[in-house]
NUKE-118077 format. One line per 5 residues: for each residue x, y, z of N, C-alpha, C. Coordinates in steps of 0.001 Angstrom, whole numbers. Example, Ala and Ser with C-alpha at 12.3 -4.5 7.8 and 13.67 -1.06 7.14 Angstrom:
// residues 2
13190,-5690,7800,12300,-4500,7800,13200,-3300,7800; 12850,-2250,7080,13670,-1060,7140,12900,30,7870
// end
This chain:
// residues 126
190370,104939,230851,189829,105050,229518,188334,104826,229527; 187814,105574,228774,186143,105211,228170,185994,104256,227252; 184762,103629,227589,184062,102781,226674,184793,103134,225479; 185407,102266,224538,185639,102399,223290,187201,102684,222446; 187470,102799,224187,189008,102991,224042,189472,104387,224037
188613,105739,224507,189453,106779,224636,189900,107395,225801; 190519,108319,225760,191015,108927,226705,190029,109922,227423; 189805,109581,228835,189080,110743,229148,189734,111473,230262; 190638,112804,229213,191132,113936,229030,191062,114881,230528; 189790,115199,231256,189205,115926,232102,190344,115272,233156
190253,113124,233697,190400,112624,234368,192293,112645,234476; 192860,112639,232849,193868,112592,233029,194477,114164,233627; 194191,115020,233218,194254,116359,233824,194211,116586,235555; 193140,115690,235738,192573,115756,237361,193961,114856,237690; 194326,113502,237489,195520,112840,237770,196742,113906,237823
197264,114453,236628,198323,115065,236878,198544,116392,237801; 197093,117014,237796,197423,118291,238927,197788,116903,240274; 196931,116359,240705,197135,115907,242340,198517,115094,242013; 199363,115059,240979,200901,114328,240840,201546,115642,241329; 201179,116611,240335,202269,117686,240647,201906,118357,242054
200723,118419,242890,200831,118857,244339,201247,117913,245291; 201496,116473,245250,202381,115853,245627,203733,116168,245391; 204281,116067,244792,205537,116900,244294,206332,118026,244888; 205074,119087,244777,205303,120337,245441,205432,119840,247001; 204670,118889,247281,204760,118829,249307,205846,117905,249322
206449,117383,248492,207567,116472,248548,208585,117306,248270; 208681,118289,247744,210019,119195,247548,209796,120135,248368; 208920,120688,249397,208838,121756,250322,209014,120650,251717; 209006,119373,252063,208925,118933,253245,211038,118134,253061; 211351,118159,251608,213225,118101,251315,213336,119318,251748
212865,119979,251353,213720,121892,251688,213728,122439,253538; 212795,121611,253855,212744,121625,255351,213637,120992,256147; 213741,119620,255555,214215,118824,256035,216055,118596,256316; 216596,118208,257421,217577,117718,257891,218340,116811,258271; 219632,116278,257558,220062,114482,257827,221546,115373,258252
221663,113852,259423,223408,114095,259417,223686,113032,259555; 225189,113155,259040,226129,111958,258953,226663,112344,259902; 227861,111337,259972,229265,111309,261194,230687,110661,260643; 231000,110714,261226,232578,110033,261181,233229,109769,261934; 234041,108982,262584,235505,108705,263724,234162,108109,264748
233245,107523,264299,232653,107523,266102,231647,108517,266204; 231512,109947,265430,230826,110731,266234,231830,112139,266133; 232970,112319,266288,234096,112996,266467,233324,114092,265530; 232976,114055,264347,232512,115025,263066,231341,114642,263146; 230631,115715,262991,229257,115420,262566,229178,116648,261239
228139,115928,260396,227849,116904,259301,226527,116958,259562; 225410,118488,258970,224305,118126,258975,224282,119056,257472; 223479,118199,256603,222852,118842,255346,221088,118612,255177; 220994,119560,254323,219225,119964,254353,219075,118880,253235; 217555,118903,253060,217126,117986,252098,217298,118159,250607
217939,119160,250356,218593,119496,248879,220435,119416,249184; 220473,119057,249697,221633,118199,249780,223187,119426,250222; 222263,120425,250828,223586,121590,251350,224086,121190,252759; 225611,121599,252967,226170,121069,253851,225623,122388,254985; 225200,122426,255955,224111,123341,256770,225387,123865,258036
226158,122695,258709,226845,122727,259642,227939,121762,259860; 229207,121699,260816,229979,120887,260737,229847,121095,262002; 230001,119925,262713,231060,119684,264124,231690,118781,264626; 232728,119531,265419,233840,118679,265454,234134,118110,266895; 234194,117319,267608,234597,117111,268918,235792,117456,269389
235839,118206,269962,237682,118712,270868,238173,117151,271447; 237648,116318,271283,238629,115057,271606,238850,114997,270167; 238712,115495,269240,239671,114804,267966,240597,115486,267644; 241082,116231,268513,242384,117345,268191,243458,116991,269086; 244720,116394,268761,245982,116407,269624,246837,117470,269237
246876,118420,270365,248127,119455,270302,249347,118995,270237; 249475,118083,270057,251215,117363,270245,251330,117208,268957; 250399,116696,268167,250416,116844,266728,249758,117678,265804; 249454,118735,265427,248628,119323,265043,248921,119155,263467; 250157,118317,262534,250072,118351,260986,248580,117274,260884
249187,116155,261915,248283,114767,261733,247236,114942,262527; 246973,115927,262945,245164,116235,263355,244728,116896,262427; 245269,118028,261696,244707,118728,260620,244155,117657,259342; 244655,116743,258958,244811,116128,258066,243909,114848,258556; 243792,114428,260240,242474,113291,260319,241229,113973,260296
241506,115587,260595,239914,116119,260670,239254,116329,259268; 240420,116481,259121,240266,116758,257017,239181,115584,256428; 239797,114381,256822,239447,113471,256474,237929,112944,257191; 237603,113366,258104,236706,113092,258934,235508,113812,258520; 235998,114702,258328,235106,116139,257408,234143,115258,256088
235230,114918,255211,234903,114432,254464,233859,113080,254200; 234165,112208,255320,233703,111160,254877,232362,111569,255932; 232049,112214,256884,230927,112645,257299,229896,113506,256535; 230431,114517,255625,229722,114741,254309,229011,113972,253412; 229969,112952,253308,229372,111727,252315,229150,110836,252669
228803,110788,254646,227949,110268,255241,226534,110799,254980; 226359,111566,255319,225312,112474,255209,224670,112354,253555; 225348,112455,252690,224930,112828,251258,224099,111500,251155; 224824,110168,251499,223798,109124,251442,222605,109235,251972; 222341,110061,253178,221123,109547,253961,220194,110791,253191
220554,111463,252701,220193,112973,252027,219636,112065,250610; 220109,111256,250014,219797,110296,248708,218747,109754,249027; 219231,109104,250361,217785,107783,250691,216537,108371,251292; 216258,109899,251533,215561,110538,251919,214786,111195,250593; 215808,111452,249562,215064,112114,248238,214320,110577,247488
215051,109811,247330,214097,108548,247189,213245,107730,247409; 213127,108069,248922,211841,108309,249942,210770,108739,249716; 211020,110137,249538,209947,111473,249014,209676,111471,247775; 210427,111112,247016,210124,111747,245341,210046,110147,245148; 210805,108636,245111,210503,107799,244249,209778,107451,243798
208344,107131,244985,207226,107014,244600,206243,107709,243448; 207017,109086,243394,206181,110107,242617,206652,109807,241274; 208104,109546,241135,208552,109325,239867,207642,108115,239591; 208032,106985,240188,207384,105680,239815,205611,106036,238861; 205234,107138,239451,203711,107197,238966,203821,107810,237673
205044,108368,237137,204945,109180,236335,205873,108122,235254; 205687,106861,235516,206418,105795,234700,207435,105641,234761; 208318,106047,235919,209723,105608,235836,210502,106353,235452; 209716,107469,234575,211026,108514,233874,211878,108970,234131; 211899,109471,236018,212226,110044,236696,211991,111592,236384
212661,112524,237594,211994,113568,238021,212566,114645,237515; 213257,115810,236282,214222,116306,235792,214200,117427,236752; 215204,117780,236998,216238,118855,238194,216378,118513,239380; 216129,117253,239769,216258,116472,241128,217659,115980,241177; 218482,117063,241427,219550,115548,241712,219547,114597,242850
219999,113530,242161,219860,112086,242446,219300,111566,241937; 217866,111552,241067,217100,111470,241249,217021,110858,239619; 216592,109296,239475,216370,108781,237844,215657,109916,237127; 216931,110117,235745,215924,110958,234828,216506,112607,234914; 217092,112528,235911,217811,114220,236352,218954,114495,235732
220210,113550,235313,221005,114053,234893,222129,114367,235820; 221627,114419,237599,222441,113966,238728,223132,112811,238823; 223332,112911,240365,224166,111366,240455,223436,110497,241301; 223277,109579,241616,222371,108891,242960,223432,108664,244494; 224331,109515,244367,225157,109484,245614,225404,108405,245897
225715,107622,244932,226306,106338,245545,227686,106175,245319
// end
């Protein structure tokens, strides 16, 4: 603020462009970016990008018994799963990483179309 108590307008302008090109390098270095979870040990691996898409799965051939194949279908099932939402966490703690700080500057409001993200209308993957 200026002498007298006003706003000087030019400065707040200059503030919000260098918010929103932070932003932009914080949502182009998520869109790059890659986390994986696991499960059983390792047995599953998931990998999702920094917008939170599931990119790849793999599975270890030690987690498959041919002697049983109902109750392997059904642990990989499961392995699948909780390696996804292995991953989705570290995919959260990575968008909160990148963007919290930015929200924080912008008062806390959080960031609207971020999911996860305070203020989005997402979930925080927890």
């Amino acid at each position: 603020m200026e002498p007298g108590g006003q706003l000087n307008i030019q400065e707040l302008l200059q503030q919000a462009q260098r918010v929103q090109e932070q932003l932009f390098a914080a949502q182009r270095e998520l869109a790059e970016a890659e986390v994986q979870g696991s499960a059983g040990g390792g047995l599953v691996t998931a990998t999702v990008n920094g917008q939170g898409e599931v990119t790849a799965i793999s599975i270890d051939p030690k987690a498959i018994d041919p002697d049983d194949p109902a109750d392997t279908a059904e642990t990989i099932a499961d392995l699948v799963l909780a390696a996804i939402r292995d991953a989705a966490r570290a995919v959260a703690r990575l968008q909160e990483q990148k963007m919290g700080p930015l929200a924080e500057g912008l008062g806390g409001g959080g960031i609207p179309g971020i999911p996860g993200m305070p203020g989005s209308g997402g979930t925080s993957g927890a």
